[in-house]
Residue frames as qw, qx, qy, qz and C-alpha x, y, z in Angstrom:
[[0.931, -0.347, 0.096, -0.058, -21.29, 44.14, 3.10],
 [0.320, -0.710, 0.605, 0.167, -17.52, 43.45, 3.85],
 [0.873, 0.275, -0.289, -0.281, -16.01, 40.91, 1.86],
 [0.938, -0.303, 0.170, -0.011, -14.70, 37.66, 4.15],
 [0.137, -0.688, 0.708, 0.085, -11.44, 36.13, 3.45],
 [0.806, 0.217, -0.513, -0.199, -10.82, 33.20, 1.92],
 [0.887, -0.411, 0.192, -0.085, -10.59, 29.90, 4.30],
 [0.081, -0.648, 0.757, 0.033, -6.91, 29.11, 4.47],
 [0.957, 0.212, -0.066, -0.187, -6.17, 26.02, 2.58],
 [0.243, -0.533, 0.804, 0.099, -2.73, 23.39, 2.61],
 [0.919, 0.241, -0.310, -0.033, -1.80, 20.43, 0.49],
 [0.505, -0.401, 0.764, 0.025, 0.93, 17.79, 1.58],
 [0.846, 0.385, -0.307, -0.205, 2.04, 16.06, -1.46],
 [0.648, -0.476, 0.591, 0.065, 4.67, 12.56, -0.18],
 [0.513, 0.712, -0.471, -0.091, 7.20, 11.83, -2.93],
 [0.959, -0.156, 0.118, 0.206, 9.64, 9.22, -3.25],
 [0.159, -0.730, 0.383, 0.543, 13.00, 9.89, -3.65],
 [0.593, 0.387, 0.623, 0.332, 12.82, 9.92, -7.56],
 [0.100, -0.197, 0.160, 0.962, 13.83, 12.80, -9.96],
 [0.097, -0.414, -0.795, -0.433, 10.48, 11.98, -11.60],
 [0.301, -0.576, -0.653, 0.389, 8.65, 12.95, -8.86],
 [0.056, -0.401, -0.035, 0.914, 9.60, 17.06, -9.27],
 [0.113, -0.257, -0.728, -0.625, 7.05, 16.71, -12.76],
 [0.254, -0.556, -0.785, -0.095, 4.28, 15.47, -10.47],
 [0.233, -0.574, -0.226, 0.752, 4.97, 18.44, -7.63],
 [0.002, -0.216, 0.427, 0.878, 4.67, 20.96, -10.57],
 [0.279, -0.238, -0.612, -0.700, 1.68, 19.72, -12.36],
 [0.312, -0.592, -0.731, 0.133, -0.16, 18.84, -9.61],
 [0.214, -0.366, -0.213, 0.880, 0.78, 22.88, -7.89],
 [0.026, 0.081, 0.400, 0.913, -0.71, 24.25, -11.29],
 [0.362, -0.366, -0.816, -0.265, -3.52, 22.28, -10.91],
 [0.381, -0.413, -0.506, 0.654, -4.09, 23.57, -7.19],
 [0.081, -0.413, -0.159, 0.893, -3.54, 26.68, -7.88],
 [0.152, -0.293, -0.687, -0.647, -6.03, 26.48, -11.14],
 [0.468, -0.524, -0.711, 0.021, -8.68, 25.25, -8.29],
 [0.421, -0.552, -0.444, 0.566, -8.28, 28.00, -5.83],
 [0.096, 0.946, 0.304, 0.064, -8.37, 31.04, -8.23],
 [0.347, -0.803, 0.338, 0.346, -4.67, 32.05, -7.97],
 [0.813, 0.481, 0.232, 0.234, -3.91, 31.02, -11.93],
 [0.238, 0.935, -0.191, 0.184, -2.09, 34.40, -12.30],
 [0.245, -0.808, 0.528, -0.088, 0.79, 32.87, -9.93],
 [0.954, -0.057, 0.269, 0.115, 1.37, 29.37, -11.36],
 [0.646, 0.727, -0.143, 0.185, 4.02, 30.52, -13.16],
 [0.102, -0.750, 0.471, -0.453, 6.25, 31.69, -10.14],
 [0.817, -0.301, 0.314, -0.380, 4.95, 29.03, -8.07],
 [0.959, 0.256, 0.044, -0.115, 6.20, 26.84, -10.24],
 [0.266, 0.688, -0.458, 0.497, 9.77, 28.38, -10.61],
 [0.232, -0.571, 0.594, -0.517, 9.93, 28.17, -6.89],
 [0.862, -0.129, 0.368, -0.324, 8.28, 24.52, -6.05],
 [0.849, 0.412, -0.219, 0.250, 10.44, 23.10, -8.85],
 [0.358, 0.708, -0.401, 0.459, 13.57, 24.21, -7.11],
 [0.522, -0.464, 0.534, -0.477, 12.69, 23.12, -3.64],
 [0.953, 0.065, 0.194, -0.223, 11.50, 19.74, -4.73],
 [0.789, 0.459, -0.329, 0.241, 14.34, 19.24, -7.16],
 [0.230, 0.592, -0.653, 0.412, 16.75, 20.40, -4.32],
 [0.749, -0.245, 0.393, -0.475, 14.90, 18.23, -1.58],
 [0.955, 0.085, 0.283, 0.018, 15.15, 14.85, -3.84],
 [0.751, 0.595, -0.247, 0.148, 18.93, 15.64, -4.92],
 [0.073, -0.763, 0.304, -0.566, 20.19, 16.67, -2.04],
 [0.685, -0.250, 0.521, -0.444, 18.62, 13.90, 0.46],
 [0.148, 0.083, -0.943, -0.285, 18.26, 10.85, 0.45],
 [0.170, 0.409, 0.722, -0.532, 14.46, 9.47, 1.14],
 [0.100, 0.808, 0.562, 0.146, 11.42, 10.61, 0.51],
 [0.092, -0.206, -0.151, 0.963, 10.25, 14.22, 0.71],
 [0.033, 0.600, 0.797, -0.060, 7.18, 15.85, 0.89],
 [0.108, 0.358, 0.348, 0.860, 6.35, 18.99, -0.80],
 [0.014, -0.631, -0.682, 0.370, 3.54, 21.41, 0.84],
 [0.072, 0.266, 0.329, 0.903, 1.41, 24.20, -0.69],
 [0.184, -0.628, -0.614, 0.441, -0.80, 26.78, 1.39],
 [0.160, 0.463, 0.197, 0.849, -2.36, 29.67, 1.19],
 [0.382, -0.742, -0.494, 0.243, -3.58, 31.96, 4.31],
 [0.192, -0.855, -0.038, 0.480, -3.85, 35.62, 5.09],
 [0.553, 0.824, -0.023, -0.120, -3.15, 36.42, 1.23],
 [0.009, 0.685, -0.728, -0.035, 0.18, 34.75, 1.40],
 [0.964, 0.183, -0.189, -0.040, 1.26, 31.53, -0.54],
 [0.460, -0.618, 0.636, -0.033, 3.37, 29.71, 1.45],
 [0.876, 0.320, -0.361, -0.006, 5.27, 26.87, -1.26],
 [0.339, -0.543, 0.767, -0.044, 7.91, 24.52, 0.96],
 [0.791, 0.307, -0.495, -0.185, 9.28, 21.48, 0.84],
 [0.743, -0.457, 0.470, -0.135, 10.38, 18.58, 3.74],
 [0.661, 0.479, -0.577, -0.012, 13.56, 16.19, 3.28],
 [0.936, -0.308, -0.072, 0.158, 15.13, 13.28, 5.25],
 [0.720, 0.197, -0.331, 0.578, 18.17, 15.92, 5.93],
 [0.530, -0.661, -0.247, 0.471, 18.97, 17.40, 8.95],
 [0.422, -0.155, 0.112, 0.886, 21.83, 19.68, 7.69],
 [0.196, 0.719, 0.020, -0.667, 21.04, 23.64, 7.07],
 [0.658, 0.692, 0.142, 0.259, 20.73, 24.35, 2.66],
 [0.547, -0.115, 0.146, 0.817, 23.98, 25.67, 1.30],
 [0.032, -0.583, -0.028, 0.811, 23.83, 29.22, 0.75],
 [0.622, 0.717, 0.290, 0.125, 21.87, 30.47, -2.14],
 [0.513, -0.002, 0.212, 0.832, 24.44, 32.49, -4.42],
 [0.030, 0.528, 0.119, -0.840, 24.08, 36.18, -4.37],
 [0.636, 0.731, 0.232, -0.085, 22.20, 37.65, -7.97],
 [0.079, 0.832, -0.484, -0.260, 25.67, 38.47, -8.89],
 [0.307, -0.236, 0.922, 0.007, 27.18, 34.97, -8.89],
 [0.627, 0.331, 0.602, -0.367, 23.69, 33.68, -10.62],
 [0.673, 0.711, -0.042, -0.201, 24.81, 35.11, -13.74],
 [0.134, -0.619, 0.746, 0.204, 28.37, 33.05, -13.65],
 [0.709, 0.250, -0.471, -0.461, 28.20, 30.28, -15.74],
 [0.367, 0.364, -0.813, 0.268, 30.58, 27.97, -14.08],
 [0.391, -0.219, 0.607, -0.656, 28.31, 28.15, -10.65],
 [0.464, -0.024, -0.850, -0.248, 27.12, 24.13, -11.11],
 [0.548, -0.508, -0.650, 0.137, 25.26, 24.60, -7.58],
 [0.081, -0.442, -0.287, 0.846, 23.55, 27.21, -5.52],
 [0.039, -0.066, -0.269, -0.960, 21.23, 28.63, -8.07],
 [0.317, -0.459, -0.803, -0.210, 18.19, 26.94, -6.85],
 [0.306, -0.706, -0.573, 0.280, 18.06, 28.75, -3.93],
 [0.204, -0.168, 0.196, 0.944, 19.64, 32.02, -5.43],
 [0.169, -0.280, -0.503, -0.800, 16.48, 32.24, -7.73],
 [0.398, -0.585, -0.707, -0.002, 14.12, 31.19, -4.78],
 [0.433, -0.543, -0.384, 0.608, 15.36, 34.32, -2.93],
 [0.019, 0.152, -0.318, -0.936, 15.28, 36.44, -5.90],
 [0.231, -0.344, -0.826, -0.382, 11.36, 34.99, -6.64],
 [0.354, -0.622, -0.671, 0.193, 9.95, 34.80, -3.16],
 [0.169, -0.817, 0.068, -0.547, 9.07, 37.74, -0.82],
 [0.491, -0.596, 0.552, -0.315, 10.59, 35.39, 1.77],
 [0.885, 0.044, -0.461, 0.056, 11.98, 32.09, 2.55],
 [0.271, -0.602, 0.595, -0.459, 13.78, 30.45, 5.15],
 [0.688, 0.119, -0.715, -0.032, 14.52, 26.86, 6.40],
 [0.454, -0.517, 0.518, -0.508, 14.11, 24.90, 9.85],
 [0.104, 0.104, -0.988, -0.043, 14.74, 21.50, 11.43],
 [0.678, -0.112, 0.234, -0.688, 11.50, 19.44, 11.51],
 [0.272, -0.130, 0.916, -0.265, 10.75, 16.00, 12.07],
 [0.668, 0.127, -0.352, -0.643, 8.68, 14.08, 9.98],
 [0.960, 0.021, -0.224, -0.166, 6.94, 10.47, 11.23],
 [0.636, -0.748, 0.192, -0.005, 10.10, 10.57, 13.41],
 [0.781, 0.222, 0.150, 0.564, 12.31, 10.88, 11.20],
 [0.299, -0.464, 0.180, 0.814, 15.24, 14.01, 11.59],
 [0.610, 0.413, 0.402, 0.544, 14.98, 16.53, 8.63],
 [0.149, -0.360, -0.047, 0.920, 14.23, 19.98, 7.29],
 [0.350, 0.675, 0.642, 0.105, 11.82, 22.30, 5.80],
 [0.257, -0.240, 0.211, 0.912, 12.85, 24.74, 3.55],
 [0.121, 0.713, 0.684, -0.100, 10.06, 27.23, 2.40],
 [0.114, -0.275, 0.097, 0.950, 9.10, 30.67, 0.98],
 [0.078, 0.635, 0.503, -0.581, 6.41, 33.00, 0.72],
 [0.067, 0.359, 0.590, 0.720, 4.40, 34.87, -2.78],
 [0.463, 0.204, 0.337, -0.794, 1.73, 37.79, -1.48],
 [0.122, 0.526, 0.739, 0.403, -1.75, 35.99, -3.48],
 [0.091, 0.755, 0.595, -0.260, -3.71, 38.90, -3.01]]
């Protein structure tokens, strides 16, 4: 007998703008991913959901709202802010290993982590912003 796919699943976690807040996003992902049988990738996951979240509530101002999915063997880890503007360029893997670089390394490591990523404008509760996101195979 074939074996089925797992039912595609999403979370939506709403944050306040508070540095605290990146802790909860993090423990709460592990947790998730504990529940769903994908333990072997909290580690990454984490790497990458810490770095959105942290660059989402430093970056903006506002809330922001973290999201974690999984469908068609691909974890999909983003993250929604109250800013319109595009992220600054992540910094190449060369540049990552300068010391001096005080900004850009969040998304430098998210593009060195992910198997993808990528950002768009999206409204949230009619409010302008963006959602910046990237992709782990689970399977």
């Amino acid at each position: 007998m074939p074996e089925t796919a797992p039912e595609p699943w999403e979370y939506t976690l709403h944050i306040p703008h508070d540095v605290r807040a990146v802790t909860v996003c993090r423990r709460t992902l592990r947790l998730i991913l504990t529940i769903h049988g994908l333990i072997r990738l909290t580690d990454v996951a984490e790497l990458l959901a810490t770095e959105l979240v942290a660059n989402a509530v430093q970056h903006a101002k506002g809330p922001a709202a973290p999201r974690l999915g999984c469908k068609d063997g691909v974890l999909r880890i983003g993250a929604w802010d109250a800013d319109p503007r595009p992220p600054k360029p992540p910094l190449s893997p060369a540049d990552l290993t300068e010391l001096e670089a005080e900004e850009g390394r969040g998304l430098g490591l998210v593009r060195a982590c992910a198997d993808l990523w990528g950002w768009n404008r999206l409204s949230r509760n009619g409010h302008p912003g963006k959602y910046v996101w990237c992709e782990v195979a689970a399977a």
